[in-house]
C-alpha positions as CSV (number, residue, x, y, z in Angstrom):
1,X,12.2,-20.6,9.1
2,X,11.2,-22.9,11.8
3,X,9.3,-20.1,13.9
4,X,6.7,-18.3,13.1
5,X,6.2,-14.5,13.3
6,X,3.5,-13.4,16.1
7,X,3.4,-10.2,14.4
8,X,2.9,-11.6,10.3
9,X,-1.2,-10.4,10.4
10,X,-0.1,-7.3,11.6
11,X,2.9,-6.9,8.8
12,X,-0.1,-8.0,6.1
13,X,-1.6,-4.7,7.0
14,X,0.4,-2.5,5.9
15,X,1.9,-4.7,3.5
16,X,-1.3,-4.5,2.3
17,X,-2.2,-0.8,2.7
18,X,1.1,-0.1,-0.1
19,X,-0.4,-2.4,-2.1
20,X,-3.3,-0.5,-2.3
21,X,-1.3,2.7,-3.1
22,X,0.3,1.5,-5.7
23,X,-2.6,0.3,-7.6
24,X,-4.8,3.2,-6.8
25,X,-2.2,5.2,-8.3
26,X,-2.9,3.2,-11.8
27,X,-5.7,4.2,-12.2
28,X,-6.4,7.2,-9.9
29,X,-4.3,9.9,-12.1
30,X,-6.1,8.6,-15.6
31,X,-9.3,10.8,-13.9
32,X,-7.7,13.5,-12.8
33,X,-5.0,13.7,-16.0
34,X,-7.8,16.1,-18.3
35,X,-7.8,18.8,-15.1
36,X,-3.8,18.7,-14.3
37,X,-3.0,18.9,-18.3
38,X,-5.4,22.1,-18.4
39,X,-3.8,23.8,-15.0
40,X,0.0,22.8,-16.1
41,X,-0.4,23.6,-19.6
42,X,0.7,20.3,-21.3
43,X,0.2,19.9,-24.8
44,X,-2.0,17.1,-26.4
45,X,1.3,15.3,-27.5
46,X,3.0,15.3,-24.3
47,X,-0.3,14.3,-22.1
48,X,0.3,11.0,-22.5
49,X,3.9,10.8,-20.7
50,X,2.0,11.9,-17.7
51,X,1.5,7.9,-18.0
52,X,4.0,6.6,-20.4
53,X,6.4,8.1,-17.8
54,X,5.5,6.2,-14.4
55,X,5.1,3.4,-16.6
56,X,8.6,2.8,-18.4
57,X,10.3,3.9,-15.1
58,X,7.7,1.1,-12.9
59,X,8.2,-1.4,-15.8
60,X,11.9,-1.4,-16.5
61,X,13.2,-1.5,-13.0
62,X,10.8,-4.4,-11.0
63,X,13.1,-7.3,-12.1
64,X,16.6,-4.4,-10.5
65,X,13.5,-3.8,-7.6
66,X,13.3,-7.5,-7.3
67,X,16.8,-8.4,-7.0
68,X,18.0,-5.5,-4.9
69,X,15.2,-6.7,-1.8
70,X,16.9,-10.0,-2.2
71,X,20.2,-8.5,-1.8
72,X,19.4,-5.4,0.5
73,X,16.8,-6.9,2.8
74,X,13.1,-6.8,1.8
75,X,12.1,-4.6,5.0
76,X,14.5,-2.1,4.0
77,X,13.9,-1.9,0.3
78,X,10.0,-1.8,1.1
79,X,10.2,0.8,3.6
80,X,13.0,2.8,1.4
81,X,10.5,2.7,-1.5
82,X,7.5,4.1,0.4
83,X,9.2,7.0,1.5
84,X,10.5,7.8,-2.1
85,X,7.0,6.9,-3.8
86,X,5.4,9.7,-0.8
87,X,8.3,12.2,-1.9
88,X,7.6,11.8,-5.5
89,X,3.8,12.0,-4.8
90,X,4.4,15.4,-3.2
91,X,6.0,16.7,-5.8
92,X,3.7,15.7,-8.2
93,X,1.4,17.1,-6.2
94,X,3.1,20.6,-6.3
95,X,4.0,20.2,-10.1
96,X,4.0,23.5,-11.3
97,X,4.9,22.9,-15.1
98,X,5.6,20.1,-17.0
99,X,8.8,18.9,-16.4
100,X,8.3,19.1,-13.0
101,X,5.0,16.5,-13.6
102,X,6.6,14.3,-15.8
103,X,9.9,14.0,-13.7
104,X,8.0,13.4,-10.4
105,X,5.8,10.8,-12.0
106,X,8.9,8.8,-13.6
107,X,9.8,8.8,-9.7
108,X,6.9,7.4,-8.9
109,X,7.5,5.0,-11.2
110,X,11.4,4.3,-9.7
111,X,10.2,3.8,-6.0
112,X,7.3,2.2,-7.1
113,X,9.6,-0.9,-9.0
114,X,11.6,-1.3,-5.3
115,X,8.3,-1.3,-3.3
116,X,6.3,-3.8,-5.2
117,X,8.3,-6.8,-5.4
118,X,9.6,-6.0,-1.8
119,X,5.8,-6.4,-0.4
120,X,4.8,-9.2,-2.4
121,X,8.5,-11.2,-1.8
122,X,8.1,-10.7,2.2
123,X,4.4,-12.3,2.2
124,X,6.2,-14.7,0.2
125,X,9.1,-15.7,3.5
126,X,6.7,-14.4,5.8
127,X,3.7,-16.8,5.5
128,X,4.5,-20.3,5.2
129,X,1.7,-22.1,6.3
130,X,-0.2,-23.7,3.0
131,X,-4.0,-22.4,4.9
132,X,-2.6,-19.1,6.5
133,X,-0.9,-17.9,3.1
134,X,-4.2,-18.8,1.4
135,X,-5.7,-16.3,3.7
136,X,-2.8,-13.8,3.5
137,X,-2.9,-13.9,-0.5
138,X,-6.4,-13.8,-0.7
139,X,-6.5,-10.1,0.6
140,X,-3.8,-9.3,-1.3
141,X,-5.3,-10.6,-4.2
142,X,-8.5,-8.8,-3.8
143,X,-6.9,-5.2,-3.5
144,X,-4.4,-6.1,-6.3
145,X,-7.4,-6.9,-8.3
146,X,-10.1,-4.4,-7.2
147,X,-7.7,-1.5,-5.8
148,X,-7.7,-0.2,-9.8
149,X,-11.6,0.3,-9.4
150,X,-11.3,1.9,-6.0
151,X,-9.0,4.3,-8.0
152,X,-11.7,5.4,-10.3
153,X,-14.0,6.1,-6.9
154,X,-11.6,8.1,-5.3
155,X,-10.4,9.8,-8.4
156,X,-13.4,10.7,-8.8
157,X,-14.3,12.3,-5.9
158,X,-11.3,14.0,-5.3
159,X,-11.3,15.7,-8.8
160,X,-14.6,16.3,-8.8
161,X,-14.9,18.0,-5.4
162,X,-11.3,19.4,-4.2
163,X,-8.2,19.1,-7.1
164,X,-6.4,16.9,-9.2
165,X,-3.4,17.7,-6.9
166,X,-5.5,16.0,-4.4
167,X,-4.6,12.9,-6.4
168,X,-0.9,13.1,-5.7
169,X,-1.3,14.3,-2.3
170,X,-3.6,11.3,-0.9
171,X,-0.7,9.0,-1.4
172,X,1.0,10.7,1.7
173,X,-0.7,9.3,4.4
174,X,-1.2,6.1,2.9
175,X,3.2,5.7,2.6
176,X,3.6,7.3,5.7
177,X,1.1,5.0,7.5
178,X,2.4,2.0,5.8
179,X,6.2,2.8,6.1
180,X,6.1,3.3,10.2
181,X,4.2,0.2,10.6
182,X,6.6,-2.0,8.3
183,X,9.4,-0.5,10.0
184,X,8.3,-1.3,13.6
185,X,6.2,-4.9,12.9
186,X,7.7,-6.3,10.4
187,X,10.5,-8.9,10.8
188,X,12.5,-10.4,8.0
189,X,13.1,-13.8,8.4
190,X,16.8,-14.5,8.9
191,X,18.8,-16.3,6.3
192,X,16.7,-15.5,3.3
193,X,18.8,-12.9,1.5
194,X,20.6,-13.5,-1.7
195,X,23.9,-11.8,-1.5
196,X,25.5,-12.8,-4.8
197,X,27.5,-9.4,-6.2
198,X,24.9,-7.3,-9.0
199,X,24.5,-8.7,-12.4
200,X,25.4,-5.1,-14.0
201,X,25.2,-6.3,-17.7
202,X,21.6,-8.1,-16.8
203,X,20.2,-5.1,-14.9
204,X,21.2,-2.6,-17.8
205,X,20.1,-5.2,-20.8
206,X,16.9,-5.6,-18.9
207,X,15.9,-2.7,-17.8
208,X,16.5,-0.5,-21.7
209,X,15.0,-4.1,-23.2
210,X,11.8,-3.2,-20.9
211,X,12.0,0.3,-21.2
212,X,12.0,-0.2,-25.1
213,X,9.1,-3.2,-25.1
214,X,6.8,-1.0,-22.9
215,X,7.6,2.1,-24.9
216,X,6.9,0.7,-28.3
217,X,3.5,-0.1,-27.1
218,X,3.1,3.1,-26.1
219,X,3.7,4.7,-29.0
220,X,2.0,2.1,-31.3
221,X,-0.7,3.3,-29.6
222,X,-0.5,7.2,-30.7
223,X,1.0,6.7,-33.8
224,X,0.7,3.1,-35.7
225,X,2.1,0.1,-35.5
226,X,4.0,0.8,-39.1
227,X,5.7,3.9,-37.2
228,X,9.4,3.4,-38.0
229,X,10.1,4.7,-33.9
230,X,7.6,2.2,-33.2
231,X,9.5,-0.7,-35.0
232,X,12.4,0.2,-33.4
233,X,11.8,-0.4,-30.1
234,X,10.4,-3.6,-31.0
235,X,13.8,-4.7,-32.7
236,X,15.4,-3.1,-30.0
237,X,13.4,-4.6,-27.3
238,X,13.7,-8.5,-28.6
239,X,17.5,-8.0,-29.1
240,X,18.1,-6.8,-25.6
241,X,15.9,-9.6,-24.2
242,X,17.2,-11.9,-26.3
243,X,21.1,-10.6,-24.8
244,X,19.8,-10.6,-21.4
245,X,18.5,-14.8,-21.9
246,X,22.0,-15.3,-23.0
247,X,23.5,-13.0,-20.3
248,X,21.4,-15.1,-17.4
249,X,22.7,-18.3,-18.8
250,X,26.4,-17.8,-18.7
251,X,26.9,-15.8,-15.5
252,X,27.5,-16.5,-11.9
253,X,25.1,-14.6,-10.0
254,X,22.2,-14.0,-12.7
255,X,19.7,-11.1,-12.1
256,X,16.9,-13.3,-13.0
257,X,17.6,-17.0,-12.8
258,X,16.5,-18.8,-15.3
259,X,15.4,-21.8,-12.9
260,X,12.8,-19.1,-11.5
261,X,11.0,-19.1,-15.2
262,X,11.8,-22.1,-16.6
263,X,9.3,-24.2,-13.8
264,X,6.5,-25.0,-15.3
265,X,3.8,-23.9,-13.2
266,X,5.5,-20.1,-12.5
267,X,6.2,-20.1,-16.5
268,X,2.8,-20.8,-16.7
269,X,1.3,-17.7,-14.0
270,X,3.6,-15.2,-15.7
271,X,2.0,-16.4,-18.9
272,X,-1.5,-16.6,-18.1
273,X,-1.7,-13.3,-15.6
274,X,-0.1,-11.5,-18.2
275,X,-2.5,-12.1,-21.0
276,X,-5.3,-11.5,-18.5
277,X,-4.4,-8.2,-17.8
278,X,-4.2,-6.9,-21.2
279,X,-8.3,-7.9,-20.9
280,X,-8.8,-6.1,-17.7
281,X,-6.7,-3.0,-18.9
282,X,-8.5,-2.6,-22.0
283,X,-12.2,-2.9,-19.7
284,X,-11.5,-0.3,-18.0
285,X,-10.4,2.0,-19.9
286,X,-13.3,1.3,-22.7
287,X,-15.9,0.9,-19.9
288,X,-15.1,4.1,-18.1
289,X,-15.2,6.2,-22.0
290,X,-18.7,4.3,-22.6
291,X,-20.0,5.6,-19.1
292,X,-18.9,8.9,-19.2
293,X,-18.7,10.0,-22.8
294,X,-21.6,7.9,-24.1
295,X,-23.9,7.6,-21.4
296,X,-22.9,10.6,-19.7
297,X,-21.7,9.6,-16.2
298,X,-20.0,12.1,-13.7
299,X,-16.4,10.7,-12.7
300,X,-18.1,9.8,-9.3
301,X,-20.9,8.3,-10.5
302,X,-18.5,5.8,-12.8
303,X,-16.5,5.1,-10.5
304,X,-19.2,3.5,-8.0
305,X,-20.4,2.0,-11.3
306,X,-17.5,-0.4,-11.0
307,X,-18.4,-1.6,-7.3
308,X,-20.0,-4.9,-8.2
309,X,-16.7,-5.6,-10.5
310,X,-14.6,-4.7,-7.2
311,X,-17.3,-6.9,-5.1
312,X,-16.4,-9.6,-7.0
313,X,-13.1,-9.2,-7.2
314,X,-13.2,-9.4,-3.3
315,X,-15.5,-12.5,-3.1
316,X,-13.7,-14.7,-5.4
317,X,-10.4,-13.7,-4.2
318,X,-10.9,-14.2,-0.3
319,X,-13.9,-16.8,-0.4
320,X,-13.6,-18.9,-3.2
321,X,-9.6,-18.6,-4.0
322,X,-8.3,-18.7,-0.8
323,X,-10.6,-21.5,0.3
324,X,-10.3,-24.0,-2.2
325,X,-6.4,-22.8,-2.7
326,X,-5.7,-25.5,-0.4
327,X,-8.1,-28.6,-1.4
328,X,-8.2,-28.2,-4.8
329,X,-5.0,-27.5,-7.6
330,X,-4.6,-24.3,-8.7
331,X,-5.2,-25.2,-12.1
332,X,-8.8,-26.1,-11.2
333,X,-9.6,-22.4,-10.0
334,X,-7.4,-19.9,-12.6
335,X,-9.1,-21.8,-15.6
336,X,-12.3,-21.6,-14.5
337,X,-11.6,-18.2,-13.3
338,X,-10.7,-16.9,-16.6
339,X,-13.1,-18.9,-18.3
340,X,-15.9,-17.3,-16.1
341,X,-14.5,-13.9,-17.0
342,X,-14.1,-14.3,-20.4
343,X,-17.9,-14.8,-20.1
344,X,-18.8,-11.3,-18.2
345,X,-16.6,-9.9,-21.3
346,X,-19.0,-11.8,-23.8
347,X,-21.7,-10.1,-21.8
348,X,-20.1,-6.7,-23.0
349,X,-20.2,-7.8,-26.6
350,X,-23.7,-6.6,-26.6
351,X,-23.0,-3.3,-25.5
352,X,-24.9,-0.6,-27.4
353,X,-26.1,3.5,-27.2
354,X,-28.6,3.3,-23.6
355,X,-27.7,-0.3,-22.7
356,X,-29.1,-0.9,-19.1
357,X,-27.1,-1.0,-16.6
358,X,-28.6,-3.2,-14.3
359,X,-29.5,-5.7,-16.9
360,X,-26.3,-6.0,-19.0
361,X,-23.3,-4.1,-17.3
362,X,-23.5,-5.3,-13.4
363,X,-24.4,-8.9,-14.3
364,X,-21.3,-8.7,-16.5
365,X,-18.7,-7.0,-14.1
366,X,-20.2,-9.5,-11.2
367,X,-19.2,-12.5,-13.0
368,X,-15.7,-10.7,-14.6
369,X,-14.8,-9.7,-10.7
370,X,-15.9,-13.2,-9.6
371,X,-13.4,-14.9,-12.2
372,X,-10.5,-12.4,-12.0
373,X,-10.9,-12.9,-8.1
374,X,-11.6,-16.6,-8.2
375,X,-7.9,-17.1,-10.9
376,X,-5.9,-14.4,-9.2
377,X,-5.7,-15.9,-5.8
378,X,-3.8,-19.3,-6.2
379,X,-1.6,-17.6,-9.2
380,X,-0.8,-15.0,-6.8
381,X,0.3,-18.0,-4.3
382,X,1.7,-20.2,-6.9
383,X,3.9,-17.2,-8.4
384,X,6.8,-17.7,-6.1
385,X,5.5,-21.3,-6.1
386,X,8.6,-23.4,-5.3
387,X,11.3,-21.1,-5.1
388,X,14.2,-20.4,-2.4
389,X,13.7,-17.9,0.0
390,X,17.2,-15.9,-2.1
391,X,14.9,-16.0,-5.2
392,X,12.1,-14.3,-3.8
393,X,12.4,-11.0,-4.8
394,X,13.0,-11.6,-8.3
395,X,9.8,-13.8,-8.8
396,X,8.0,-11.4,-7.0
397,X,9.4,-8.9,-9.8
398,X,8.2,-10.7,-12.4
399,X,4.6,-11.4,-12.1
400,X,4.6,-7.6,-11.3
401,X,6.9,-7.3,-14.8
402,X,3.9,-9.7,-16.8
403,X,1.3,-7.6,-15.3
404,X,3.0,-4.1,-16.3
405,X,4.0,-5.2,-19.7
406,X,0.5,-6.7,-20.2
407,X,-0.9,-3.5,-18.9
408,X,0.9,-1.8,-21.5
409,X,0.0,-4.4,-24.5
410,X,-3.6,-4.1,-23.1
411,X,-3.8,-0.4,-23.9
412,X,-2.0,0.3,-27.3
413,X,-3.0,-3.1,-28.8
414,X,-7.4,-2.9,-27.7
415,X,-7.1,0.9,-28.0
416,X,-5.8,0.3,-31.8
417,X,-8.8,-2.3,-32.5
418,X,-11.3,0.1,-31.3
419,X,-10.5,3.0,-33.0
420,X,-9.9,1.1,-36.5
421,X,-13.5,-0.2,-36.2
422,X,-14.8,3.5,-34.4
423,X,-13.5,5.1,-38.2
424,X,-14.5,2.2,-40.2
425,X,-18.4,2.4,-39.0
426,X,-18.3,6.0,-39.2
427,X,-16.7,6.1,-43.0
428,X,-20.1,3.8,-43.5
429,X,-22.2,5.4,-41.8
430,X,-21.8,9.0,-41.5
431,X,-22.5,10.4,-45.1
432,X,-26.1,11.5,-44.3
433,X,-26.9,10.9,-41.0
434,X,-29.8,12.6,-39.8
435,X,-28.1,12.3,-36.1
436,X,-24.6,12.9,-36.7
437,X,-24.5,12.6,-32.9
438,X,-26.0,9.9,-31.8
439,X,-23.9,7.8,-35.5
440,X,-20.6,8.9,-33.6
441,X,-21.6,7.5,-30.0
442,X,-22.4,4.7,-31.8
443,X,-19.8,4.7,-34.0
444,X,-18.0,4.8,-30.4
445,X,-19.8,1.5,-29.3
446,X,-19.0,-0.8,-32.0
447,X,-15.6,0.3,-31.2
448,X,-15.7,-0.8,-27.7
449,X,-17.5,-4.2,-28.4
450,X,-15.1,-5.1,-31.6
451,X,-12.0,-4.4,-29.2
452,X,-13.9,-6.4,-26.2
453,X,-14.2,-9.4,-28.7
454,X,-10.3,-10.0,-28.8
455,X,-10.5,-9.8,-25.0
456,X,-12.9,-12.4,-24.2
457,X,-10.3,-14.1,-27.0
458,X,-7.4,-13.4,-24.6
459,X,-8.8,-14.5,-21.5
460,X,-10.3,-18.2,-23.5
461,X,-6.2,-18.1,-24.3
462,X,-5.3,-17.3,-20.4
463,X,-7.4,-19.9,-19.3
464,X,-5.7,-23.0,-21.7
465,X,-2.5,-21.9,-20.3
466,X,-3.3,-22.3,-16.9
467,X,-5.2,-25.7,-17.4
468,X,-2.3,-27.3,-19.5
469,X,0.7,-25.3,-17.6
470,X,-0.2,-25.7,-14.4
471,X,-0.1,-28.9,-13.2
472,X,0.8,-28.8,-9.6
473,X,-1.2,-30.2,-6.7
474,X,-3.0,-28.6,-4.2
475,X,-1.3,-25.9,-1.6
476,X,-2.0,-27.4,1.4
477,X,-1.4,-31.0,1.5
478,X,0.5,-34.7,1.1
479,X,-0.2,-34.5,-2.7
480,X,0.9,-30.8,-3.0
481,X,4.1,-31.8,-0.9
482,X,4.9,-34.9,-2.8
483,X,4.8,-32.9,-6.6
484,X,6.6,-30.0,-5.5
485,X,9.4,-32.5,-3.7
486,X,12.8,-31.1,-2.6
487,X,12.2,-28.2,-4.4
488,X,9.3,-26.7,-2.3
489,X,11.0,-28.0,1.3
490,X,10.6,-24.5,2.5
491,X,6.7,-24.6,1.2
492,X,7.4,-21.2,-0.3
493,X,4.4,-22.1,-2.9
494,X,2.4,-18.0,-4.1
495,X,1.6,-15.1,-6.1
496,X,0.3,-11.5,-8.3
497,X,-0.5,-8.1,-8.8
């Protein structure tokens, strides 16, 4: 890896540009799911599989995703998975029942698990300069952080003033665009594949121990934690991951070596990201139900409400992350990071019926974009932080896995909180009201704020991880060199979603 692409800014691009996809398509189908349920006919119980069903299929193959652009060549898995993910868009798109939906998004969901870890493991071999991969990392940061809150804009817009098939179809170009690019720019680095025969037993104990963990959040979330199904899949999931541990440890050519979690400071990014994102899941989704059922927002109209969140996302990602990425240890930005988030989420705390926006709810996503930004961008870089170039695809996999999984915890668990606090203010407050309205919208609230409470908890949590993990030097450096040692030769320090 002794010469350096001429073409890597332009591979970033659209490396980039499926990136954005991807997390656009988080968040994107949550606004238009009310308007597709209605046209498609899809009962109250099954609406939420429209979700549940892109999630278990994204969530339970990235680590199979990971390991097969190891194996298969990360150009080829990355281009591979954009054409699926625009196939399975389309036919989303078209849906004309249920089944059809719910099969096209568990595509999505398929081709989404080869794409991701393929464009996040070939910025990984592709930039290995410690200042230009702070660069590179930094805009990927900053779309894998604010691309969600674009979603909400766009969702808007299109749902509001075309179709909620619009929301399918807009992935189209955006593959298409990005797929022709990668195929024609990018260039793989030679001798970086991992071509060790398939871990069968780990890729099937994995994936239905993923499946099952993602799943039984799910479902806690619609109907209990004490749901026996529920309980199940937990058992389940912690005696297939437990069997897959044992699995990596005895055979030759593990899915997931263990050497690729068992280093401190990666250990310590899958860790702290993870926990992060159950915050940021759980903001969104209460902030856009506050806006729009509370205060009465159009979906447009929330989703540019989120701007200054996505601003900051974008400022502390490319300005203050990738800047000080390379004078200062990582450590020293994701704790800080999260700290100065956990503080926008404190903001939130005070939350109540006709709260202003500019005094209480921009100040707070400011300083929650600024910290998310600020912490994203060296635990993006430090996520494949040290390994070999054959490894890359399967770290890459699994600060996607932390972020899914914590997506999924982020949901069912805050969702849970708030509406155990939503009934418990109403049961003492109803009886009598003169405004039965305005008790339930604040009944609402104090939802909300008891559920944000537990995430300014998280992210305090997140950011002791990363200060007592973390404990590398600098990424661009003598001292970052001489910690990482033999290990890091091939300065392959970087990382997330």
């Amino acid at each position: 890896m002794s010469e350096t692409d001429p073409r890597r800014w332009k591979a970033l691009v659209f490396i980039a540009l499926a990136q954005l996809m991807v997390v656009l398509d988080a968040t994107i189908v949550n606004i238009a799911l009310p308007s597709a349920q209605e046209d498609l006919g899809i009962s109250d119980g099954n609406r939420q599989w429209v979700i549940t069903a892109y999630a278990l299929a994204f969530g339970g193959l990235l680590l199979f995703g990971g390991r097969i652009a190891d194996l298969w060549g990360r150009k080829r898995t990355f281009v591979t998975g954009l054409i699926g993910f625009a196939a399975a868009s389309a036919l989303g798109g078209a849906a004309t029942g249920e089944a059809m939906m719910l099969g096209a998004r568990a595509l999505q969901g398929v081709f989404g698990a080869l794409l991701a870890p393929a464009a996040l493991s070939l910025l990984a071999v592709m930039f290995t300069d410690a200042k230009e991969r702070a660069k590179a990392f930094g805009i990927y940061g900053a779309i894998a952080g604010g691309g969600g809150a674009v979603g909400l804009i766009l969702g808007g817009f299109l749902t509001e003033y075309l179709n909620w098939r619009w929301t399918f179809f807009v992935n189209i170009p955006f593959a298409v665009v990005a797929a022709l690019g990668a195929y024609f720019v990018i260039r793989e680095p030679a001798g970086t594949r991992n071509r060790s025969p398939l871990d069968i037993p780990g890729v099937v104990l994995s994936t239905l121990g993923l499946v099952a963990l993602v799943y039984g959040f799910t479902r806690a979330e619609s109907d209990g934690w004490s749901d026996s199904v529920t309980i199940a899949m937990f058992v389940a999931s912690a005696v297939l991951l437990a069997a897959f541990v044992l699995t990596e440890a005895k055979v030759k050519s593990p899915l997931l070596p263990l050497r690729v979690l068992t280093e401190r400071n990666r250990g310590g990014v899958y860790l702290s990201l993870g926990l992060a994102v159950i915050s940021m899941f759980g903001l969104f989704l209460f902030l856009t139900y506050y806006l729009q059922i509370v205060e009465g927002y159009s979906p447009v109209k929330t989703g540019f409400a989120f701007l200054p969140m996505i601003a900051g996302m974008i400022v502390g990602s490319t300005q203050i992350g990738a800047r000080l990425m390379t004078r200062v240890p990582p450590r020293l930005l994701m704790a800080p990071g999260f700290l100065l988030a956990a503080v926008g989420m404190l903001l939130l705390t005070q939350l109540e019926v006709g709260s202003s926006y500019a005094g209480l709810i921009m100040p707070a996503q400011l300083m929650l974009g600024l910290g998310m930004g600020t912490a994203f961008m060296p635990a993006m870089s430090l996520s494949t932080h040290g390994v070999e170039p054959r490894d890359a695809g399967v770290a890459s996999a699994m600060v996607n896995t932390s972020q899914q999984v914590g997506g999924a915890i982020g949901t069912a668990l805050l969702n849970t909180i708030a509406a155990s606090a939503t009934s418990a203010y109403l049961a003492d407050h109803a009886a009598g009201a003169a405004n039965p309205k305005l008790v339930q919208a604040q009944a609402m609230v104090e939802g909300y704020t008891s559920a944000i409470w537990w995430a300014v908890g998280i992210l305090v949590v997140s950011a002791v991880i990363a200060a007592t993990f973390i404990n590398t030097g600098h990424q661009g450096g003598p001292e970052a060199s001489a910690q990482d040692g033999a290990e890091d030769e091939l300065k392959v320090p970087v990382l997330v979603h």
